[in-house]
N, C-alpha and C positions, 0 to 999 in steps of 0.2 A: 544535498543538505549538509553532508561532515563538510565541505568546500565551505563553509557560509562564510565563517570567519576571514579567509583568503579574497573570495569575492568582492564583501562587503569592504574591504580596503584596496583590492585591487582597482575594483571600478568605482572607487567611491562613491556606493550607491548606500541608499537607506534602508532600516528596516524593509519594509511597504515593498520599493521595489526588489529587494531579495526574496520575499515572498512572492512577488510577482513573477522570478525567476523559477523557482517553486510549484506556483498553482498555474504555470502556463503549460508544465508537460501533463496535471490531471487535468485543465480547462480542454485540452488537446484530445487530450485520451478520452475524457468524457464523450466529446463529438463525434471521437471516430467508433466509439462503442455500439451509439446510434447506428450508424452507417454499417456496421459491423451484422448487427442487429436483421438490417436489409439482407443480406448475403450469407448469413451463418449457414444456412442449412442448402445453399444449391455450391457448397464445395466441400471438396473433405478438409476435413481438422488439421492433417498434416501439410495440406499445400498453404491453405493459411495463416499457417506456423511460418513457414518458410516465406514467404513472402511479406508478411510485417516483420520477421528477424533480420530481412534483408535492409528492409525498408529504416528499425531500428538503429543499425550498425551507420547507415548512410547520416541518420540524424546526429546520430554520436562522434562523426569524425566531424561534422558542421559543428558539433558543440568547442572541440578542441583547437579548429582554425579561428575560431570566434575572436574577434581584437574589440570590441565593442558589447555594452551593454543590449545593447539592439539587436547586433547579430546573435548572441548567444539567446537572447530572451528566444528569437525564429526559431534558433536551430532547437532549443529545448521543446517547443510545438510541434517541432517534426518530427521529433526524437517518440515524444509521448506521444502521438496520431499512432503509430507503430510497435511503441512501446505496450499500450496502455491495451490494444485487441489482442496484442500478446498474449496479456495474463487472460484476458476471458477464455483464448482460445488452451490456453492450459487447464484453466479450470472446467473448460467445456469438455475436453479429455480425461481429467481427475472421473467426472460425472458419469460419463459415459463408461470407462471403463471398469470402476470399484463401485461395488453395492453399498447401500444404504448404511446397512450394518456394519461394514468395515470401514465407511469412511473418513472418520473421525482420526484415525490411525493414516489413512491414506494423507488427507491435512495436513495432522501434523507432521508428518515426512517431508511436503511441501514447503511446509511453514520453517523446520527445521533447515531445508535448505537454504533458505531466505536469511536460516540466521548464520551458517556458514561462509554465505557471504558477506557478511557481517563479521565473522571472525578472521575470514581471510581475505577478500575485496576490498572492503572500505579503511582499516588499518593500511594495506599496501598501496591502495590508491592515495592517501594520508602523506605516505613516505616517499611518492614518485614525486605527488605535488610538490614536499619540502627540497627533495633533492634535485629534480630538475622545474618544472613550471606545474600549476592545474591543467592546463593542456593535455601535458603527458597522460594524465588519468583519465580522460577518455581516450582516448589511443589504446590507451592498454585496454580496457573496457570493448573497445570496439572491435582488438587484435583479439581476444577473448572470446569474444561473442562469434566470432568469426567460426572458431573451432568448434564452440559447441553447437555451430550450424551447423557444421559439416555430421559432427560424431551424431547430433539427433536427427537427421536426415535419414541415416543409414540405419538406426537402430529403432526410428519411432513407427509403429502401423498405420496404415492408411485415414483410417477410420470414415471409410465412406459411405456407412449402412443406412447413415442418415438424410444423404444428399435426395434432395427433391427438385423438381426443375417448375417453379413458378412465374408467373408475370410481376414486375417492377411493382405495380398496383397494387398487386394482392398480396406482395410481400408487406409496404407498406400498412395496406389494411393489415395486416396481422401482426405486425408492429405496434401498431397503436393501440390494437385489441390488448395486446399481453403489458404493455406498458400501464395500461390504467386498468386490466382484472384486477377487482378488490384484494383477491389472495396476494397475487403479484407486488402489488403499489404497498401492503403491508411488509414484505419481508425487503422490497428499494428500502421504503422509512428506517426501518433496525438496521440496514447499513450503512445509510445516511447518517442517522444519529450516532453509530460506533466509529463511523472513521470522524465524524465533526468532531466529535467532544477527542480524538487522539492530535487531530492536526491545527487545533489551534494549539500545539505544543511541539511537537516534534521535528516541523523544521527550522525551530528557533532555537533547538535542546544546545548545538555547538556555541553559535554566536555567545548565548546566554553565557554558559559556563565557563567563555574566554573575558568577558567584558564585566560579568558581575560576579561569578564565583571566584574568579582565578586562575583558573587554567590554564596552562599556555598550550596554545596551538599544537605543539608537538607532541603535547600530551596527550590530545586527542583521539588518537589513536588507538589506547588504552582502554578508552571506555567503549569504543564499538568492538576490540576483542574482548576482552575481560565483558561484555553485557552479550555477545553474539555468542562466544565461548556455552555460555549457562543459557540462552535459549535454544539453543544445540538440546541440549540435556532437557529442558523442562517443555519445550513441544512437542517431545513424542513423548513425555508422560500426560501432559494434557492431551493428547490426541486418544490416548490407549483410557482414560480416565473419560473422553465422553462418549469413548462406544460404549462404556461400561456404566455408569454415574447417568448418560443422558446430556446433550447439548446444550438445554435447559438450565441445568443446575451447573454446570460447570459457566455458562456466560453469565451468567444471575453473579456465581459466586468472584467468578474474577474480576468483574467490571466493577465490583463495593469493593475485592482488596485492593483494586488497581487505583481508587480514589486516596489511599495513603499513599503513592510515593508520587504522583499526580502534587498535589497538596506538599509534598516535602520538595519537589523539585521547583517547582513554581516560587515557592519562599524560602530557594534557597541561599544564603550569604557567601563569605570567603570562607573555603574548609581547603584542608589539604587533600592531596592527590586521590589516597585512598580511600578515606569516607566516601570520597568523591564517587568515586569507582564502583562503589560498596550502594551506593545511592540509586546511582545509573542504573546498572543492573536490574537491581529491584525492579526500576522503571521499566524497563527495555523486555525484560520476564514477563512482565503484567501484563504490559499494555499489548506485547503480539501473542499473548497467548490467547487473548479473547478473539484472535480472528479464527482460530480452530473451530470453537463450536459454533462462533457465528456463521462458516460457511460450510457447515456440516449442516446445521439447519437449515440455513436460507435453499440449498441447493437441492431440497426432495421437496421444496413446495413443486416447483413446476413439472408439469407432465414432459413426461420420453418427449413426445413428437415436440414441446417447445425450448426443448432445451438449452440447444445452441445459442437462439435469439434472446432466451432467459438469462442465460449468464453472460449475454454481451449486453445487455440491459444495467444487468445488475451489475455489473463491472464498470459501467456508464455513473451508475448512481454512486459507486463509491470513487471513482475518479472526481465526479463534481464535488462531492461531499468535501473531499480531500482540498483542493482547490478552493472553493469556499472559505473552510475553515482558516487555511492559512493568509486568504486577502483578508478577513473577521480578525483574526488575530493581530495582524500588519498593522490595522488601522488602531489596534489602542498599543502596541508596543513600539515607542520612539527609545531613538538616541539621545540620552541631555549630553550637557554641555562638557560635563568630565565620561563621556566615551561607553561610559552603563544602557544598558534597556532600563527603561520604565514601563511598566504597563503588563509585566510576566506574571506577576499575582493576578493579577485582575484576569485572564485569558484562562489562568489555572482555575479559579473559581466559576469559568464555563465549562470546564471539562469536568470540572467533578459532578457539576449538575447534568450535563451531558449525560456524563455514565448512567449516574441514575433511570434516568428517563430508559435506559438500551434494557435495563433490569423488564421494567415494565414492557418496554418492546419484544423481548425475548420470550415471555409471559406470554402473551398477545400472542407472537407467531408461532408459538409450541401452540396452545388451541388447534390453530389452523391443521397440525402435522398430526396430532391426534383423532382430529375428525376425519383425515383422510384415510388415516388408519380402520377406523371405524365402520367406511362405509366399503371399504375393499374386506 
């Protein structure tokens, strides 16, 4: 997404299709969550870590030989097929391995690394693009990933206590089962709604700020360290604030403050560098800190034995979510004729109604955790 700007004049492609670019590695990741879903629980956590990190790193050297719109769109589907059971499979290790009570804290540690690379990844990735080609940025991406295959290889546990040996069938049936329980199909909706209402924004935030705020390109880089830098800091106090506070009150609370810089960003003009900076942040604070207590919540609805298929479910729903949003946004944000987006207010006035709704979803799914509380 920090590429948008490069892309979008490299291949001169349009809004629409750079979102397309976009929502082909969550369209991706979505399907393979399904699939993922089939098979979670007849292997252990670690071998299929290692086998879509391989499968990953494969798609991300396809992104870097990419000389076409077309190729690169594939290789991004491969990339995210890989990418995307990834993450379930981490957070089906988060689940398994930290209790209830701690893992809000556990999140935000997650979430904080997420923004680490954000302070350090995406900034450096930024400066390989300008200095040598975007090519180079998956290269290094994929030279990277490479190591931390090896070093969590060595250092991650098996986690096989859960493997079961079932028929193709009956995994299905029980896929479909856990896909439509009422409890279940309520806490997909609240991740659905929390990543829609963020991505019809967030892979437009570069383009946006080079074409209508100002920013030049090379600046860009600023805003994912100076915004990664401070959620470093601010996810493990939202993580340590909803073991204590409640998951509840902290997603209630951040998805209404996250509707102001939502609303500042979407309308926003020509400023300099720093406001600029000063803007982002905000943004960048807000909007991933509500994935803490969202998946501190969402991840004690489902029972021990449905775990694995739970959170490759649910890692499905926020892949499509993601995906969705950014083709929804695509469609009302063009390029006119002097080089600007149009249509970024209007995509902003869906995310702030977005949030709201997640208020109420949050509501909703805290019920759910408390009745289960209730009856154990």
């Amino acid at each position: 997404m920090p590429l948008g700007p490069t892309l979008m004049r490299d291949f001169n492609i349009t809004p629409l299709q750079f979102g397309s670019l976009v929502s082909s590695y969550n369209i991706s990741a979505a399907i393979t969550g399904l699939a993922y879903g089939l098979i979670a629980d007849r292997f252990g956590r670690k071998f299929m870590m290692q086998i879509n990190f391989i499968g990953f790193i494969i798609g991300t050297v396809f992104c870097g030989i990419s000389d076409t719109y077309e190729t690169l769109l594939f290789a991004r589907v491969i990339a995210g097929g890989f990418g995307g059971t990834l993450t379930a499979v981490v957070l089906a290790m988060i689940t398994d391995l930290i209790p209830f009570q701690r893992r809000g804290k556990a999140m935000g540690a997650v979430m904080s690394a997420f923004s680490i690379a954000s302070v350090l990844g995406v900034p450096l990735g930024l400066v390989i693009a300008e200095r040598f080609s975007w090519s180079y940025t998956f290269y290094f991406i994929a030279t990277f990933s490479s190591i931390v295959l090896i070093v969590s290889s060595i250092s991650f546990p098996k986690l096989n206590e859960h493997v079961q040996i079932t028929s193709a069938l009956d995994n299905l049936k029980r896929v479909w089962g856990l896909l439509f329980k009422l409890d279940y199909l309520k806490a997909y909706t609240l991740v659905f709604l929390n990543v829609f209402s963020l991505f019809t924004l967030i892979p437009y935030l570069s383009p946006y700020a080079v074409k209508n705020i100002g920013i030049l390109e090379t600046e860009l880089k600023y805003m994912y360290f100076v915004g990664g830098f401070f959620t470093v800091i601010t996810a493990r106090i939202i993580g340590k604030a909803t073991d204590k506070l409640g998951a509840v009150k902290m997603l209630s609370s951040l998805a209404l403050i996250s509707t102001l810089p939502i609303a500042l960003y979407s309308n926003a003009t020509k400023m300099n560098l720093i406001p600029f900076i000063a803007m982002s942040t905000f943004f960048m604070t807000m909007v991933s800190g509500r994935m803490i207590p969202l998946m501190t919540m969402t991840s004690e609805i489902a029972l021990a034995k449905d775990r694995g298929t739970y959170m490759g479910l649910l890692n499905s729903v926020r892949s499509l979510g993601s995906a969705l949003a950014t083709l929804f946004a695509g469609v009302f944000i063009v390029q006119t004729a002097d080089g600007k987006l149009s249509g970024f207010n209007t995509v902003g006035y869906f995310s702030v109604g977005f949030s709201i709704l997640v208020i109420f979803g949050a509501i909703h799914v805290n019920s759910i955790l408390e009745r289960k509380q209730n009856e154990q």
